[in-house]
N, C-alpha and C positions, 0 to 999 in steps of 0.2 A: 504494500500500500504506500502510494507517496505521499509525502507532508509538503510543507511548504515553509517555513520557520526560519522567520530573519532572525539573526542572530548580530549581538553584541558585536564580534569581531566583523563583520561586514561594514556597521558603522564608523568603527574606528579606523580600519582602512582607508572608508570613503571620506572622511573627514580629516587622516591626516595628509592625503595628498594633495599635493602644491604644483601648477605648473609652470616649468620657468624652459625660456627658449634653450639649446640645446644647438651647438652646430651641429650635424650629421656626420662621425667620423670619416667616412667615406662620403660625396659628390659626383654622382655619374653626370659625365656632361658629356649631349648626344655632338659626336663628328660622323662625318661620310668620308667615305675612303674609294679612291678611282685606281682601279690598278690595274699597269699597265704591262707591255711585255716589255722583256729587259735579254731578250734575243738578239738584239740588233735588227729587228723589224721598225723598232720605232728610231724616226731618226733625232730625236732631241732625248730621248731614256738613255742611257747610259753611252754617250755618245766620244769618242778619241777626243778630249780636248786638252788642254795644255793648264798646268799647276793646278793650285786650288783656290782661284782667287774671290774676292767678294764683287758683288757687281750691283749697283745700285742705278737706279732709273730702268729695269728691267719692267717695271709695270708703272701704269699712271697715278696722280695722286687722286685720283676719285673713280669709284666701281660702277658698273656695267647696270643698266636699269633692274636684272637679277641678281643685282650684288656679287659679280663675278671682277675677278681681277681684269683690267685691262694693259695693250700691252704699250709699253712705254717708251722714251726716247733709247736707249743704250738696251736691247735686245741680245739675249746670248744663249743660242741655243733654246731659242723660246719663239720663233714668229708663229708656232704654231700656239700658240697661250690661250688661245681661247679652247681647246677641244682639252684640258689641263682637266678643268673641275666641272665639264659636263659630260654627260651619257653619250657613248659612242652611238652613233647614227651612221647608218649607211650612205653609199653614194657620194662621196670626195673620194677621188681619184689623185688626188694631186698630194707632194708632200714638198718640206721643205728641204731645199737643197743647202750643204755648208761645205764650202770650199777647202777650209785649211781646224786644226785646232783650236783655233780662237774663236770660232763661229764666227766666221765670215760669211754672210749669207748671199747665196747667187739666185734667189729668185725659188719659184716653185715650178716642179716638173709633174706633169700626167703620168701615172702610172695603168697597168693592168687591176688593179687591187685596190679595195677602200677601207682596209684595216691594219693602216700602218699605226693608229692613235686608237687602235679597239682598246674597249677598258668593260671591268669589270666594277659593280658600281657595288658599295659594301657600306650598309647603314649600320651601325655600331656605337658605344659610348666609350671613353676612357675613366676611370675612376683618379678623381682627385683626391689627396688626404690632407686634412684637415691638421694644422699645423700648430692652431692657436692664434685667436682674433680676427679669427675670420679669413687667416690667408688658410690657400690650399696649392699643394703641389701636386703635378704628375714628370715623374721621374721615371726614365729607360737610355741611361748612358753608358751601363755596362760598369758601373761605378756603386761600391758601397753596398755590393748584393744585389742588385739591380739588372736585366738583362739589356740587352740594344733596343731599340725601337724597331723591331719586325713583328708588329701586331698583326697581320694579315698574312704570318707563317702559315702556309696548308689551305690556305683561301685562295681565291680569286686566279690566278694563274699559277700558281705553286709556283714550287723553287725554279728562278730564275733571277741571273743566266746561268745555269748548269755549272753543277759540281759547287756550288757558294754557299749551299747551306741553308738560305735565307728565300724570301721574296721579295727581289727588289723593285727598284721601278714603280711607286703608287706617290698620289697625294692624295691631300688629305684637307677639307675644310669646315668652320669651326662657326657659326654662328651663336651668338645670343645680345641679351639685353643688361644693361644696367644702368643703375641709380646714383648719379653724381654725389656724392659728396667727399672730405676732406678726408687726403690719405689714400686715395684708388692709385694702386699699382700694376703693371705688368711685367715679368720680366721672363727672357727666353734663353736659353742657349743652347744649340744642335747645328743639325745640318740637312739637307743641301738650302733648298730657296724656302725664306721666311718671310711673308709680308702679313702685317699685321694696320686695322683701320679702325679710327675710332672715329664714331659721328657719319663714317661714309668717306673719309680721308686719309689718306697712306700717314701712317705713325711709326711705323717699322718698317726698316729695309732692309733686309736680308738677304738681299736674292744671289745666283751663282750657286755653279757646284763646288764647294769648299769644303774643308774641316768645318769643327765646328764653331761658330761665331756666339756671339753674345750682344742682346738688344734689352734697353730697358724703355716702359715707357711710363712717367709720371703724368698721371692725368693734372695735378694741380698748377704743373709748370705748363700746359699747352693751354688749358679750360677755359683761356680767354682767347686765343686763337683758332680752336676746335667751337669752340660757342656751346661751353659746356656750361649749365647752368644750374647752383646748390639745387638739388630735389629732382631735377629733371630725367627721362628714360631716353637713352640714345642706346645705338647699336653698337656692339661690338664684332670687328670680321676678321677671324685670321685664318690664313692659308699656307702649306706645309708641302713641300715636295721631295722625296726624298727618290736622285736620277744616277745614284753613281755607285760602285760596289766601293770599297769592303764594309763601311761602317755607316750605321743610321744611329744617328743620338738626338734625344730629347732633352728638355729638362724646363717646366714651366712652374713658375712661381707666382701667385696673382690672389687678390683679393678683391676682384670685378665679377667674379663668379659666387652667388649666394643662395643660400637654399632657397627653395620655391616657399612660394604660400603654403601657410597649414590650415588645417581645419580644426577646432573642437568643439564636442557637444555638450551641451550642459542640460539639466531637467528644470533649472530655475529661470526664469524671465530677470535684464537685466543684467549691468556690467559684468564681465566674467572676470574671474579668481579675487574676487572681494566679496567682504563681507559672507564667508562661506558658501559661495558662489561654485563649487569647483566643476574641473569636468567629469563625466561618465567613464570610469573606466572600467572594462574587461563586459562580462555580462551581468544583466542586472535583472529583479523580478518585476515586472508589476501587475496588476490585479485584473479578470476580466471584468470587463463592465463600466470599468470607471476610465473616461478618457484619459492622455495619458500626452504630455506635451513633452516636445525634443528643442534646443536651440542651439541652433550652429551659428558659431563667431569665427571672423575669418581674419589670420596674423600673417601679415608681411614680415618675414623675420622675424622679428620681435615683438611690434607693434600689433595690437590689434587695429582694426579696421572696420569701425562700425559702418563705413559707408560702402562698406563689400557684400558684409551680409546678406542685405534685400538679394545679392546676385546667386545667391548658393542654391542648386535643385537636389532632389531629391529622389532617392528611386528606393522600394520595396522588395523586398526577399521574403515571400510569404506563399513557398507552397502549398501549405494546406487553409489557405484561408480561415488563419487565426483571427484576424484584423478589418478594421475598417478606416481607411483615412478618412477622417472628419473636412482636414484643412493643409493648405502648406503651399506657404507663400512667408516673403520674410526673411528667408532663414528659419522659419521656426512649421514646424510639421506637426498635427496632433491626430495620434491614433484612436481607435475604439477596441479593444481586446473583446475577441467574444469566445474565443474556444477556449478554455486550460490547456495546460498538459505539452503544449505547443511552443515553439518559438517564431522570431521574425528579427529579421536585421531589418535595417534604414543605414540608408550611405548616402552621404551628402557629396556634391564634388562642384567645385568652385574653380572656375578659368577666369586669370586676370585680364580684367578689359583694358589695361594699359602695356598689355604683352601678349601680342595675340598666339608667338612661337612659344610661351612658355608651357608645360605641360601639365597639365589640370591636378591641381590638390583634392585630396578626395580621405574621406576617414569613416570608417563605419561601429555602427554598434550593437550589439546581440541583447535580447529580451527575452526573456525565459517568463512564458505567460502562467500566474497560480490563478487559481478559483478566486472570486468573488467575495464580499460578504456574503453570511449565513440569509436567507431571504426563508425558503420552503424545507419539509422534508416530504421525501417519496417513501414508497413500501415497494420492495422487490423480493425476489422467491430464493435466490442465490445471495451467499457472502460473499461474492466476485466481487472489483472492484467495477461499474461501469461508471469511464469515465464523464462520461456524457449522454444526460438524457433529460425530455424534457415532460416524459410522461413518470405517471407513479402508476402500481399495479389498482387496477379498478374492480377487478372478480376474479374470483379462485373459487374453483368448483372442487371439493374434496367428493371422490365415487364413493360407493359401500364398502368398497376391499382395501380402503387408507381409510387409517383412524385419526389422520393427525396429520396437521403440516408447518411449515417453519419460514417465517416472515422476516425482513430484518427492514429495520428506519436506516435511511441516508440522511443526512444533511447535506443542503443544493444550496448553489448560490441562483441571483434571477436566470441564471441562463443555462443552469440545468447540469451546471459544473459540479464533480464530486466536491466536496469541503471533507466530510469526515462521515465515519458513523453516528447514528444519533446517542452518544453516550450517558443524556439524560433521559431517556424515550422515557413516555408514560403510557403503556395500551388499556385499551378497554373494549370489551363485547358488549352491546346492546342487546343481545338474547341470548345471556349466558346457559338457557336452555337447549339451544344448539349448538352450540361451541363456544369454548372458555377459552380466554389467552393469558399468556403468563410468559413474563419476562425472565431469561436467562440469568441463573446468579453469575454477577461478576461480567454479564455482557447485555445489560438491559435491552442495547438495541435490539438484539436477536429475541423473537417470541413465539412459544408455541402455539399456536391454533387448536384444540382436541374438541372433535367431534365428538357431541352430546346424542344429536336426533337428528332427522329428518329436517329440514328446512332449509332458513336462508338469517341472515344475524350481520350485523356491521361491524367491521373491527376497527380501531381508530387509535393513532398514535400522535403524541404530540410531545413541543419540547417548548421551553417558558421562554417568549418574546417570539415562537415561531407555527403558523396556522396549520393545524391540523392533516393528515391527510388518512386519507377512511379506503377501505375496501370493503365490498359485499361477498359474504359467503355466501356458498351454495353447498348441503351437505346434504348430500345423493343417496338414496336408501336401496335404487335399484342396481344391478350389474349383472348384465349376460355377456359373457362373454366367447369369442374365437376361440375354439379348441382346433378349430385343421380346415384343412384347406389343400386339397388336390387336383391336379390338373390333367385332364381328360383329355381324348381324338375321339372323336366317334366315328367321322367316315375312315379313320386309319391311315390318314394321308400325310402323319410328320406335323399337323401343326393343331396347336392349342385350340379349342375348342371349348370346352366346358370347363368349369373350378366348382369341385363338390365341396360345401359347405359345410361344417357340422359344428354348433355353439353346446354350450353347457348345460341351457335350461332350455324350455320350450316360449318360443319369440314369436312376433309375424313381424312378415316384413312384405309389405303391399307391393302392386308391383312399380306403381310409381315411384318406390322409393329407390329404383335401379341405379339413380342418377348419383346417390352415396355411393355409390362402389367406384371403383379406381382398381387397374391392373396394368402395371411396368417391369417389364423385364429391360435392365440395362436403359437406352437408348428407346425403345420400343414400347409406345403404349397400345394397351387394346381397349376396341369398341367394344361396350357390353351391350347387347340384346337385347336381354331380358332376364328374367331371375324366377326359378319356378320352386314352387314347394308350398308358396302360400302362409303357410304356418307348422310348426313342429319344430324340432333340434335340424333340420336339415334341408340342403338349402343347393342350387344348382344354378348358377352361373351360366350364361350362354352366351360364348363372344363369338364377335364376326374373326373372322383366321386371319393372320399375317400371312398370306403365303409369301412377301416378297424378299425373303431374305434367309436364311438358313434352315433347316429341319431344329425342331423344338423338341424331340422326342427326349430330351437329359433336362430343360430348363426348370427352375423354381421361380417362378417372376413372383413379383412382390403386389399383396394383396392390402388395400387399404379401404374404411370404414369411416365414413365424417360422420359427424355429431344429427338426429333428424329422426333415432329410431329408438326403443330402449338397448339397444345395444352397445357398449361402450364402445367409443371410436378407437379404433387402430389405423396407428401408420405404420406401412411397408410390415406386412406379417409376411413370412416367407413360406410360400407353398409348398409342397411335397412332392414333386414329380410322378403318376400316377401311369405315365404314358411307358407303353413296350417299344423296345427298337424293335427297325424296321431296316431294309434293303435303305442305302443311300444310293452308289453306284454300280453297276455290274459289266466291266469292259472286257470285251473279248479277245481273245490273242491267237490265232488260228497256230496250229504244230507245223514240225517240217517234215515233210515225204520223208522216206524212207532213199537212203542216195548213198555212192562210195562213202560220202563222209561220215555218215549216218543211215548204217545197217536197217535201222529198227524204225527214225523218224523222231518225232515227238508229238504228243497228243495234244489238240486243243484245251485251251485254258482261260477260265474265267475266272478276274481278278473283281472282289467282293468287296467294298466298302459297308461297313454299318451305320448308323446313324447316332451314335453312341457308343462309349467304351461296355463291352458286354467282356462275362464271365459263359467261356465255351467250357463245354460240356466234357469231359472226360473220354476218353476214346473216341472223336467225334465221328459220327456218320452225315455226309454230307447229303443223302437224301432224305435224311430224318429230321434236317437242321432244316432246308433250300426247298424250297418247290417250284420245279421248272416247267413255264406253261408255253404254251405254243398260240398264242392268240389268247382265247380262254378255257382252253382243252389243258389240264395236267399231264406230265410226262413223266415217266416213272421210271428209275436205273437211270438218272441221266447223268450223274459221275459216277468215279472207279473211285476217287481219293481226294484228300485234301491236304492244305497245309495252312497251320496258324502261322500267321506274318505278325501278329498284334494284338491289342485287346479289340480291337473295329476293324480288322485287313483279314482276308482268307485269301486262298487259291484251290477255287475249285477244277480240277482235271476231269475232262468230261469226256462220258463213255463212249465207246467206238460206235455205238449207234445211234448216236446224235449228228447231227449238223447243222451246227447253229446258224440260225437266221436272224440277222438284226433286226429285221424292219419287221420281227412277228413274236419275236419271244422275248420274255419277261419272269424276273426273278422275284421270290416273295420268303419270308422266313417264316417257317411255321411256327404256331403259338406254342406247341406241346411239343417240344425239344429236349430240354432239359437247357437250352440257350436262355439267358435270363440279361438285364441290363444289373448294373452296379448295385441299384437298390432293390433287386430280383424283381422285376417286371416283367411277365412275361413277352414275349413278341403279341400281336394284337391278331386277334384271327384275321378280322378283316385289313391286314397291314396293306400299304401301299407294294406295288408290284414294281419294279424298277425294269423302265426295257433295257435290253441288254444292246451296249453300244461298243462300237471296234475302236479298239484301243489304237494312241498314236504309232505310226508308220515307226518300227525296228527295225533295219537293215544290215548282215551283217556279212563280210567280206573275205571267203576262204580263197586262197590262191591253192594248185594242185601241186606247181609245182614255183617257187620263189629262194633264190634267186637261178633263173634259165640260160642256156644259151640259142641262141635264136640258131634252127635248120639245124641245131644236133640235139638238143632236148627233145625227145618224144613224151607226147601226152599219154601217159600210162591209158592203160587197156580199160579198166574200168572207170576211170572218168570220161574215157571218150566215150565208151556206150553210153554212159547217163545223159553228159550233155552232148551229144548226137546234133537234138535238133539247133542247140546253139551255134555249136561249131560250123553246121552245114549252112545254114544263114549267114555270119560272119562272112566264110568261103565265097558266098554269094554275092558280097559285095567289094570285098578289093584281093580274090584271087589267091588266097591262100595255100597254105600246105597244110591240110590238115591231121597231120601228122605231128609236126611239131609247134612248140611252143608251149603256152602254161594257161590255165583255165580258171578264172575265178569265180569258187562257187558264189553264190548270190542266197542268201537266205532271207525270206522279208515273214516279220509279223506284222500282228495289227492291220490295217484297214486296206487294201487290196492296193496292188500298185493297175495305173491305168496306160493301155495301148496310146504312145504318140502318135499323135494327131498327125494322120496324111503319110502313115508309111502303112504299105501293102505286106511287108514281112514281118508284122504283131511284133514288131520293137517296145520295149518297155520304159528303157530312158539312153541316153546321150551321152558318152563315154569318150572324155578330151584326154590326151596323156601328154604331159609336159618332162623337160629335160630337167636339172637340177638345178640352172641358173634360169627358167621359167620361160623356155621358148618352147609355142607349142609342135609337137611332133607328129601326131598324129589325133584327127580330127573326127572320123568315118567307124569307130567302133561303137556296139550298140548292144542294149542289154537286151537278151533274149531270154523266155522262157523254156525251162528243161522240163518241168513239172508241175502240177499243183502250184506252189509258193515260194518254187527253189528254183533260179531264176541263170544264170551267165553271161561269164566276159570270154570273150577268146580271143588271142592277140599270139602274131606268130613272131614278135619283135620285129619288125619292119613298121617303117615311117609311112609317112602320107603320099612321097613318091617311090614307094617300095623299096627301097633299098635298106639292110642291114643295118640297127643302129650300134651305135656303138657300149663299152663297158659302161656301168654308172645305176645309177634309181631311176625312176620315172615315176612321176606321180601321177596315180589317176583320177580325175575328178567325173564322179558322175553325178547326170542331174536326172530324178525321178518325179512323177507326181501321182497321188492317190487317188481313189477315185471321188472327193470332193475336188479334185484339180489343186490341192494344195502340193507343194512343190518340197519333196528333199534333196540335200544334195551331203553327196557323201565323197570321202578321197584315201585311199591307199596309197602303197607305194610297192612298186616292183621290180626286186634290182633285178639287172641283165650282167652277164661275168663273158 
């Protein structure tokens, strides 16, 4: 059960914290990185030039309407400067041409190619540290633990130019904003070209590929000539390129860079952190029901900012719709809690209107929703806790066969929220003639209810400052109830049909009252009829059948009874299965003649599904079990034998004086076997008759003689008589010797293979034989029949223009079809030596 229970130390917590600004020891400040190749594709990236000089006037004193460097009077290795710090674009053909190591420039030439300046574009932050009073450094000189400045190691082009370790060849630029006042510093020192702008004007000149140099800029010594003015918001731009191997060094030093705006929340209206004002922190509870106000104040640094406030929005984290926003505008939001048990954040997120690049402040807070004030109590039938409800129990029917039932009081707030058990409850009966209550020692909430008599009486609990809540008894003097319940076939066709009845006492149940009944197996309900019997202990069911989905002969569906009769209502009573298995399937499999391979043959066979797992019989006799009919004529000796495959699988072998006909005979299990189903059911005399249907096409593939040699292998004496008529066919069409070569028996069960269409020599199916690497060889072989259902290939090993093939396999592929025209296709393999 959960409480809710502010406690002492949550207040002293919240009361002793103080908020005081705080630099951020770390300062991610966002740059973009362009990087370039350092293959000698590009001709200004890592380009033959001479010393390491500085060069100043490589770019103008004022940037490009995108705040992009432009380029300047003393150019070096730079007339391409503008393609420096933007996105490669296709379509320049042209590059810059430089005559000697000095960058001497001869003009631009047309190339075949437009990615002499391709770059890779890499949005990223560097992390400043915070140093004390507000300076921050980013340091990579290879000095004092420190590594080089190759941030875009494994990025963008990777290591280049080859074997260096590194990524060279990228620049890199650096936007933001700040706030003038006394004391702004810059200061730099690395390599290669550094230009740095303040206001939108060259302040730093760095440029040239050098070692490393070193630039400072005081904003207090320029602020009259930059038109920098106390309080005011200018831009800051600096630009970074690093074009030459072996070394890239940084090292920035600055106090122009400041933490962003903050946010915090507070629950009181008015100044923040005075006068015990503080903020919200971590999660906090408050109550449903009763509104519930948030105010966000928003600090520039340090400073609060009452004129930011009104700008702060707000957005909601309320999966489960705990909440209601009332209001929120201000700065300030007020919720409505209406669920317990739940929570909801609120995040405020504030963007400066005098920094449109700066990236939005934003803080959020969690609320962890409890119940209400005490308002009502409810009556419910379980000690469970339910958290939420807005009803209380209104009647309890106690039957004849309980003597007694058990109540418990809740205490709710208005919105139906648990609070507690009622641990002052007071009950009382109005007709303690029919039933007495009586509170549990040591848990008053909980109360017994004991049936006295016959009737109906009010129960009513209450607690002091809270209204009452009452329920009506009903205490029941009759009860008939279900004793069984079984499930019948009457025409014996596999499906549900009748559910006999049988109750305890003697009932009527009219027959309008059919509409109480309900009957579901699984997924599957049934339509009831009608209900016959009238009156007595017993009682008979009549549904319309399910035929559209499996055989029911094992099912117990579940029988239910609503309230409307004197019968007590049951849900889902489980029936007793009543029904006998029955023939499901009966698939025929025709034997094989009698042949060289097979002296004796094999006898037809009928493979027997039941409709249910059954208990066979001890020695079984299969015409004692099976009755095989011929239409509606019974047939009598019609197996020799059987074999159990399963608790529901046989194989019946069927006598020599049958011949089974599909489209006329029919299988049925007889009632008096000694075959019973699981819960010994008999089979149904009238069971359904299963017609007997030809099993799928089995084909199986004997060679006589594998592996042959073509014109000296003779086909032994007794396979040539058998397949005779194969052979002589074959011969018939490309010429053979029938004498030699090898003969593949053909055995088919299951459903009859049928004559291809449009041959006069009763061909069977179409026999392709390919070489080992899949060319075909021979085309014009044909399955013929020998017998009955044993069928042949005969192949003298000659190709398709006769001639002897060589050592090796052949695979044969034949294609057959049944006589539903449905099509198999089967493949051997027959070496040749």
């Amino acid at each position: 059960m959960k409480r809710f229970i502010p406690t002492l130390l949550s207040v002293i917590i919240l009361s002793s914290f103080a908020f005081s600004q705080q630099y951020p020891d770390t300062l991610w400040v966002k740059v973009t990185f362009y990087d370039f190749h350092a293959d000698g594709s590009n001709p200004e990236f890592e380009p033959d030039h001479r010393g390491s000089p500085l060069k100043r006037g490589m770019v103008a004193d004022t940037l490009s309407a995108d705040r992009k460097p432009v380029l300047g009077n003393s150019p070096y290795f730079s007339y391409y400067l503008h393609k420096w710090f933007q996105p490669w674009t296709a379509g320049d053909f042209t590059i810059p041409v430089y005559t000697d190591r000095n960058g001497t420039y001869d003009g631009a030439v047309t190339v075949d190619y437009d990615t002499a300046f391709i770059n890779t574009v890499i949005p990223d932050s560097l992390p400043f540290l915070h140093q004390g009073d507000g300076v921050y450094t980013f340091v990579r000189n290879g000095r004092n633990g420190t590594s080089e400045f190759f941030w875009i190691d494994e990025r963008g082009f990777g290591e280049e130019p080859a074997k260096q370790g590194h990524n060279f060849a990228f620049t890199m630029e650096l936007h933001n904003t700040f706030t003038y006042t006394q004391g702004l510093k810059f200061n730099f020192t690395g390599d290669d070209d550094v230009w740095a702008y303040i206001n939108g004007r060259l302040a730093m000149d760095l440029g040239g590929i050098h070692t490393s140099q070193t630039g400072e800029i005081d904003l207090d010594e320029i602020a009259a000539e930059y038109g920098l003015v106390e309080g005011g918001r200018y831009a800051f731009d600096f630009f970074y390129a690093e074009r030459h191997t072996s070394n890239s060094t940084i090292q920035v030093s600055t106090n122009l860079f400041t933490p962003p705006a903050n946010l915090r929340l507070y629950s009181k209206p008015g100044a923040p952190d005075v006068d015990g004002n503080l903020p919200i922190m971590g999660t906090d509870t408050i109550a449903a029901g009763q509104p519930y106000s948030v105010y966000a104040h928003v600090f520039d640094s340090t400073v609060w900012k009452p004129e930011w406030d009104s700008l702060v929005t707000w957005s909601v984290i309320d999966p489960e719709g705990n909440v209601t926003i009332l209001s929120q505008s201000g700065g300030v939001i007020q919720i409505l809690p209406s669920m317990a048990f739940g929570s909801v954040t609120l995040t405020a997120t504030f963007k400066k209107p005098d920094n449109p690049i700066a990236a939005e402040a934003s803080t959020s807070v969690s609320f962890y929703i409890g119940p209400g004030k005490p308002h009502h109590i409810t009556i419910q039938t379980t000690p469970d806790i339910i958290l939420h409800t807005e009803n209380s129990l209104q009647t309890l029917n106690i039957p004849e066969d309980q003597a007694s039932a058990t109540l418990y009081a809740v205490v709710r707030d208005s919105l139906g929220n648990f609070i507690r058990f009622a641990e002052n409850a007071v009950w009382q009966s109005t007709v303690p003639q029919v039933a007495t209550v009586t509170p549990e020692q040591g848990r008053v909430y909980q109360a017994l209810v004991e049936k006295k008599d016959a009737g109906v009486t009010q129960v009513s609990v209450s607690e002091s400052g809270l209204p009452p809540a009452v329920v009506e008894i009903s205490a029941n003097a009759i009860h008939i109830g279900l004793e069984s319940a079984i499930t019948g076939d009457i025409d014996g066709d596999g499906f549900i049909d009748r559910i006999d009845m049988t109750f305890d006492r003697t009932v009527e149940i009219p027959a309008e009252m059919v509409s109480l009944f309900r009957v579901v197996n699984g997924e599957v309900s049934f339509t009831i009829d009608s209900i016959g019997g009238g009156s007595g202990k017993s009682f008979r069911l009549y549904i319309k059948e399910r035929t559209d989905g499996e055989l029911q002969t094992d099912w117990t569906p579940l029988l239910s009874i609503g309230p409307g009769t004197d019968i007590t209502p049951v849900q889902n009573f489980l029936c007793t299965d009543g029904i006998g298995p029955i023939v499901n399937k009966a698939i025929y499999f025709p034997g094989a003649l009698r042949s060289g391979q097979n002296a004796n043959g094999t006898p037809d066979t009928i493979k027997v599904t039941i409709s249910e797992l059954v208990k066979w019989p001890a020695n079984p006799d299969p015409d004692q079990i099976f009755r095989y009919y011929r239409g509606t004529k019974p047939i009598s000796d019609a197996f020799s034998s059987i074999s159990i495959i399963d608790d529901s699988t046989a194989i019946l072998v069927v006598s020599s004086n049958i011949s089974v006909e599909t489209d006329r005979d029919s299988l049925q299990l007889a009632s008096s076997s000694g075959l019973t189903d699981r819960i010994s059911n008999d089979p149904l005399e009238n069971g359904r008759k299963a017609s007997i249907d030809w099993g799928n096409v089995s084909i199986v593939y004997i060679p006589s003689t594998n592996p042959f040699v073509p014109l000296v292998t003779k086909i032994p004496p007794a396979v040539r008589n058998y397949y005779q008529p194969v052979i002589n066919r074959q011969v018939a069409v490309d010429n053979a010797d029938p004498d030699y070569g090898t003969v593949i028996g053909v055995q088919v069960k299951g459903k009859p293979l049928a004559p291809v269409s449009g041959r006069a020599d009763s061909a069977y199916g179409k026999v392709a034989v390919y070489d080992a690497v899949g060319n075909l060889i021979k085309s014009n072989i044909w399955l013929y029949k020998a017998d009955g259902n044993e069928f042949g290939i005969y192949w003298d090993g000659r190709n398709e223009n006769g001639r002897q093939v060589g050592r090796g396999v052949y695979l044969f592929r034949v294609v057959t079809r049944d006589t539903d025209k449905k099509a198999k296709i089967g493949q051997f393999k027959i070496g040749v030596n």
